[in-house]
C-alpha positions as CSV (number, residue, x, y, z in Angstrom):
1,X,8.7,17.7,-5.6
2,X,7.1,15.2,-3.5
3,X,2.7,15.0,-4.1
4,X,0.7,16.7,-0.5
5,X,-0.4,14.4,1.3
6,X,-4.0,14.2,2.7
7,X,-4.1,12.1,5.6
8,X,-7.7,10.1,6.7
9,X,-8.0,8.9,10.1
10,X,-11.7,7.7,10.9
11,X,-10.8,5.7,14.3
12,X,-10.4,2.9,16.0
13,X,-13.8,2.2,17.1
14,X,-16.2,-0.6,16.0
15,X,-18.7,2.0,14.3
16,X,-18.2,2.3,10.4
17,X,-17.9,6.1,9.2
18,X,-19.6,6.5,6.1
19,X,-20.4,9.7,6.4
20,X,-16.9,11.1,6.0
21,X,-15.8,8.3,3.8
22,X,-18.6,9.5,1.5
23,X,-17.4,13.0,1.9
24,X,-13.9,12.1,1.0
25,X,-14.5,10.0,-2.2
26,X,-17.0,12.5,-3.7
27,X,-14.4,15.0,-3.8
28,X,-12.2,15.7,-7.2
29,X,-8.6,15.7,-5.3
30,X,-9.6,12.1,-4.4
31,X,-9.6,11.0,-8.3
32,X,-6.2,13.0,-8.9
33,X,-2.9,12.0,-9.7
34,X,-1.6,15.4,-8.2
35,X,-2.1,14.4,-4.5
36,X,-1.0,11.2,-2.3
37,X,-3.7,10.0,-0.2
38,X,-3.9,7.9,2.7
39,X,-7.0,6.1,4.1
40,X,-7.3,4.8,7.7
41,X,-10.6,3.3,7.6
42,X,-11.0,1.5,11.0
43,X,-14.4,-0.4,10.8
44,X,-15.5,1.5,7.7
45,X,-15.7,-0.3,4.3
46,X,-14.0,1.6,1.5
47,X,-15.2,0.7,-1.7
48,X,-13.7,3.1,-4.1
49,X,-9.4,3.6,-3.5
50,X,-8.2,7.0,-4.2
51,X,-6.6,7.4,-7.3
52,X,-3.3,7.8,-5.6
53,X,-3.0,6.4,-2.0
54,X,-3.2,3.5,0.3
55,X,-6.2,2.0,2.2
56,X,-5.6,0.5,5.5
57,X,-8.0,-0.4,8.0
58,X,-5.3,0.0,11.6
59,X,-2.4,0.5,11.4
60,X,0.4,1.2,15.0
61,X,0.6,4.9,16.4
62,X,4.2,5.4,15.5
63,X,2.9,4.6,11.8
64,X,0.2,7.3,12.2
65,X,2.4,9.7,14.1
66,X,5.1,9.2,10.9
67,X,2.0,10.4,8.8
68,X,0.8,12.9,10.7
69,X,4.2,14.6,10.4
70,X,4.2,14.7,6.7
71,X,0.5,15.6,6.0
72,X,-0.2,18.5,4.0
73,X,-3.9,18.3,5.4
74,X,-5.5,15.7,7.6
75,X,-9.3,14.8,7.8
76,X,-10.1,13.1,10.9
77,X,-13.0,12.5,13.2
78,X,-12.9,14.0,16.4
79,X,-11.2,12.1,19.1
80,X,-9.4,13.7,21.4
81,X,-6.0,11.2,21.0
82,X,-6.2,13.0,17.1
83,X,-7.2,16.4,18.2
84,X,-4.2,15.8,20.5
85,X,-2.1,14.5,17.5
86,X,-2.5,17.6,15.5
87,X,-2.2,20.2,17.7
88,X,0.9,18.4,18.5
89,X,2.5,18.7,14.8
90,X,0.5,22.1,14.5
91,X,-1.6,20.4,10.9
92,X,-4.3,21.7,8.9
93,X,-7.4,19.2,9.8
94,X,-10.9,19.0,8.8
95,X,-12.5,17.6,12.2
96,X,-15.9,15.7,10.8
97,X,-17.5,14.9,14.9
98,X,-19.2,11.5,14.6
99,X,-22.7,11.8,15.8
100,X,-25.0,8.9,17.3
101,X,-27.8,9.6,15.3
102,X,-26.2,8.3,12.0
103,X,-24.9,5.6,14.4
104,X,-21.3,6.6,13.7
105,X,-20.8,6.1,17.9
106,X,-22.7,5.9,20.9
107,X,-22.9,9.2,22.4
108,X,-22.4,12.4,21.1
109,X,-18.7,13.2,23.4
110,X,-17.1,14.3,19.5
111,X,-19.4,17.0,19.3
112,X,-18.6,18.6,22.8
113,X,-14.9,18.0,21.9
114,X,-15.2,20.1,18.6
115,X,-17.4,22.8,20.0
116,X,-14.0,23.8,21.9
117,X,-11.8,23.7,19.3
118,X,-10.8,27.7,18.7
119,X,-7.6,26.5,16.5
120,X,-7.5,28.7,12.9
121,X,-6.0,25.9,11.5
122,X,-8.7,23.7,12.4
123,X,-12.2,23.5,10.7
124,X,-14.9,21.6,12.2
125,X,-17.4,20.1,9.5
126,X,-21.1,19.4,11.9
127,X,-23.4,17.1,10.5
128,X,-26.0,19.8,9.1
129,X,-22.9,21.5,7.0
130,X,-21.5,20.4,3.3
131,X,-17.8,19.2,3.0
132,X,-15.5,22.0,2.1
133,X,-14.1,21.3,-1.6
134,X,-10.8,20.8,-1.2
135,X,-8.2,23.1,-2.8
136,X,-5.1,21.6,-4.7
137,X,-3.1,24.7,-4.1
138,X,-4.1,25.7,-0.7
139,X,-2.9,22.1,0.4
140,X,0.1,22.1,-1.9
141,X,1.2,25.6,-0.3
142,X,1.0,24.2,3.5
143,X,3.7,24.4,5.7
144,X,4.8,20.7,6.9
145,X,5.5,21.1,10.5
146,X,7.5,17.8,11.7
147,X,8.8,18.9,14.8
148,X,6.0,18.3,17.7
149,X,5.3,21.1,20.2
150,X,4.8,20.6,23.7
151,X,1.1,20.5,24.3
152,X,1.3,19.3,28.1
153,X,-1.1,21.7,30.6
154,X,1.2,21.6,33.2
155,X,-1.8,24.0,35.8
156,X,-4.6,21.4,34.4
157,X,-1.5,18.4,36.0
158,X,-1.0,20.3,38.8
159,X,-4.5,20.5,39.8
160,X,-4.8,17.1,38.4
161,X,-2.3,16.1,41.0
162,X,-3.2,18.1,43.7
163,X,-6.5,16.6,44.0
164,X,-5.0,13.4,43.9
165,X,-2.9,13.8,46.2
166,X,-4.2,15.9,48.2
């Protein structure tokens, strides 16, 4: 049987994320053999690997997309192209916001983006609340979705359009 994989995804952007990195690597499931991680680090600097996993700093969409798809659990900040992404393949994600005050971007736009999340499958970790310790067997019990959903608002593009066109 094939290790869970816990997906990262901290962004493209030029602002390092140590905040969820730290998060991450002070967690026990990042020091066991049990799980496959993987680590997209954008500006951050990773200095502690998990114990099972890869470390990349960018890597293309249709590599990310491929990961999405087989992630038992993905922990992400919360940009609306990987809010989009999971709903998308229907995943289990930790949403950490990144906040301007620990200079992790500059504005707070993640925070109005995760206070409309209503998803059950989606948690939202703010910066005054402690990292859920992640659970080997809850992860290890998720149900993989590969095949995307259609997520298009068709009303929101036909307003969209009407007011373009209109």
């Amino acid at each position: 049987m094939a290790k869970p994989l816990i997906l990262v995804t901290m962004g493209t952007n030029d602002y390092p994320f140590h905040r969820l990195y730290n998060y991450i690597k002070s967690d026990l499931l990042y020091r066991d053999d049990r799980c496959e991680w993987f680590v997209q680090t954008g500006s951050c600097v990773v200095d502690v690997a998990p114990l099972n996993g890869r470390v990349e700093q960018l890597i293309p969409r249709l590599e990310m997309e491929g990961l999405v798809k087989r992630s038992a659990l993905v922990i992400s900040h919360c940009g609306i192209g990987s809010l989009n992404l999971m709903l998308k393949y229907r995943k289990r994600v930790i949403f950490v916001p990144r906040v301007e005050a620990h200079q992790e971007f500059s504005d707070d736009h993640q925070l109005q983006i995760a206070g409309e999340i209503k998803n059950k499958k989606m948690q939202i970790v703010y910066p005054h609340d402690d990292f859920p310790q992640l659970d080997f067997e809850q992860i290890a019990a998720e149900d993989i979705q590969t095949d995307p959903v259609d997520i298009t608002n068709y009303e929101l593009a036909r307003i969209v359009n009407q007011k373009l066109t209109g």
